[in-house]
N, C-alpha and C positions, 0 to 999 in steps of 0.2 A: 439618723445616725450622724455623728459631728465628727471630725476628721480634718486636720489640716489641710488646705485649699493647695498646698504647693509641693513639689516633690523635691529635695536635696539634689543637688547637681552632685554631689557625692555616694546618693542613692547606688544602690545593688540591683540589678536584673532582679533580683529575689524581693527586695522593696517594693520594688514597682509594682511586681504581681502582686504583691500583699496589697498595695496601695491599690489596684484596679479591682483586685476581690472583695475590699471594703464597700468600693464602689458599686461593684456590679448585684453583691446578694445584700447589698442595703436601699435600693430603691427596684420598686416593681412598675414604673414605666420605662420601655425600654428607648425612647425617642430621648430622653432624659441620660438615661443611660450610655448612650451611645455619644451624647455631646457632649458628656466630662470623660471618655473613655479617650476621643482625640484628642480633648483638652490636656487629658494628665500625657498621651507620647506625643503632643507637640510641645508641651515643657519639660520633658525628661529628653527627650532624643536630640542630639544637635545635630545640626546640619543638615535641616529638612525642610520643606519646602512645603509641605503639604499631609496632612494626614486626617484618612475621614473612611467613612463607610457608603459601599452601593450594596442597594437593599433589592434582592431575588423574590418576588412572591410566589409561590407556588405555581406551577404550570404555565408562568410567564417566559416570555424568551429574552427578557432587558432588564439589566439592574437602575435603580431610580436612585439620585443620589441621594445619600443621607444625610447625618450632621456630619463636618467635619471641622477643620482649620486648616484656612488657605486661603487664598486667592480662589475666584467663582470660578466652578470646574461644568466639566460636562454633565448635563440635567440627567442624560441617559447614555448606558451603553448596552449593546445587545450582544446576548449569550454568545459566548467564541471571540469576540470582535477583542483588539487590544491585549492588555494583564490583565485588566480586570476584566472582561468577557471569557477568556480563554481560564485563568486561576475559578470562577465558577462552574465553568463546563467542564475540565477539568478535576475540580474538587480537590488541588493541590497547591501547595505553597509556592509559588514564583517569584524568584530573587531574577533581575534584570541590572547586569552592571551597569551597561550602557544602552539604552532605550530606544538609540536610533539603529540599533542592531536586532532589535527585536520586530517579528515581520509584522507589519500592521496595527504599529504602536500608533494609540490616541494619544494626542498632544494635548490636553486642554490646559497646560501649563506652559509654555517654550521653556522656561529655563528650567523644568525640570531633567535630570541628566541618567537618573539610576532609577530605583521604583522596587517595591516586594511587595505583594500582593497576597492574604491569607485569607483562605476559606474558613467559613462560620455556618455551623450545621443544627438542623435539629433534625434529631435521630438520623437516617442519613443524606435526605437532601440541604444543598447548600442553600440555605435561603441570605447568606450576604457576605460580604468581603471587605475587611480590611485592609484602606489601599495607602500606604507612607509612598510617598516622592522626594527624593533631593535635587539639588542643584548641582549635586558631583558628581561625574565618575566614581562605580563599584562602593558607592556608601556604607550598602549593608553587610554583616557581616554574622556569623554564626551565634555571636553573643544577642544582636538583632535580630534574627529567624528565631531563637528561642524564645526571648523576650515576648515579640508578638504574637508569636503562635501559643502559648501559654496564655498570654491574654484571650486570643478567638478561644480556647478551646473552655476556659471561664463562661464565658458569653455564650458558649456552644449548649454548653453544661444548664444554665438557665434561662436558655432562650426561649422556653415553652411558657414558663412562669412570669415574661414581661408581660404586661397590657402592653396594647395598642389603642391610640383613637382614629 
């Protein structure tokens, strides 16, 4: 599938998902999938610090991290531990304004300051999480949570249909 490589800083919340669904039901490996997935909300999103995926496998208790873009984050986190431990065991969307307010926040960034965290499902266990980080105080915001979570729930939609190796 061919599609231009960049997203408009002028771009629509509604672009973007078009843009990521070009992405997501145009290639069938998902490790692939998931590298241009943080590639396109690390150049649409400003003021972020970090954005990638931890991968849940079935009857595991730790996510493994996946591709992202950032600065080299934590290899593993275990189910509950952190946003991203807790948004898996949970199975729900976590917006963190401020991240030293949160009990048991992972640092694997210092300067990151805020954080939202979405769950990605097939049928109904969570097998991984969508984790964006900023450098700011209260970054994300409702236009944000839509954005992303419309994206997991793409990803959610043909997550059966990736390969793996």
């Amino acid at each position: 599938m061919e599609f231009e490589n960049t997203v408009s800083d002028a771009a629509t919340p509604h672009e973007v998902i078009a843009f990521a669904q070009a992405i997501i039901e145009g290639e069938s490996d998902r490790i692939a999938t998931l590298a241009n997935i943080s590639a396109l909300i690390g150049q649409y999103l400003p003021r972020i610090n970090w954005a990638g995926f931890y991968l849940f496998a079935p009857g595991t208790q730790e996510g493994v991290l996946g591709p992202f873009q950032g600065q080299i984050a934590c290899t593993r986190i275990a189910l509950g531990s952190g946003v991203v431990g807790t948004c898996a065991q949970q199975g729900k969307t976590i917006v963190v304004p401020d991240v030293d307010q949160f009990p048991g926040h992972i640092a694997c960034d210092k300067a990151s300051r805020s954080e939202i965290v979405v769950p990605i499902r097939d049928s109904h266990d969570v097998v991984a999480v969508l984790d964006v980080d900023a450098p700011i105080l209260d970054r994300f915001q409702a236009e944000d949570q839509f954005l992303l979570e419309s994206i997991a729930a793409l990803l959610s939609k043909n997550w059966s249909s990736m390969r793996t190796f």
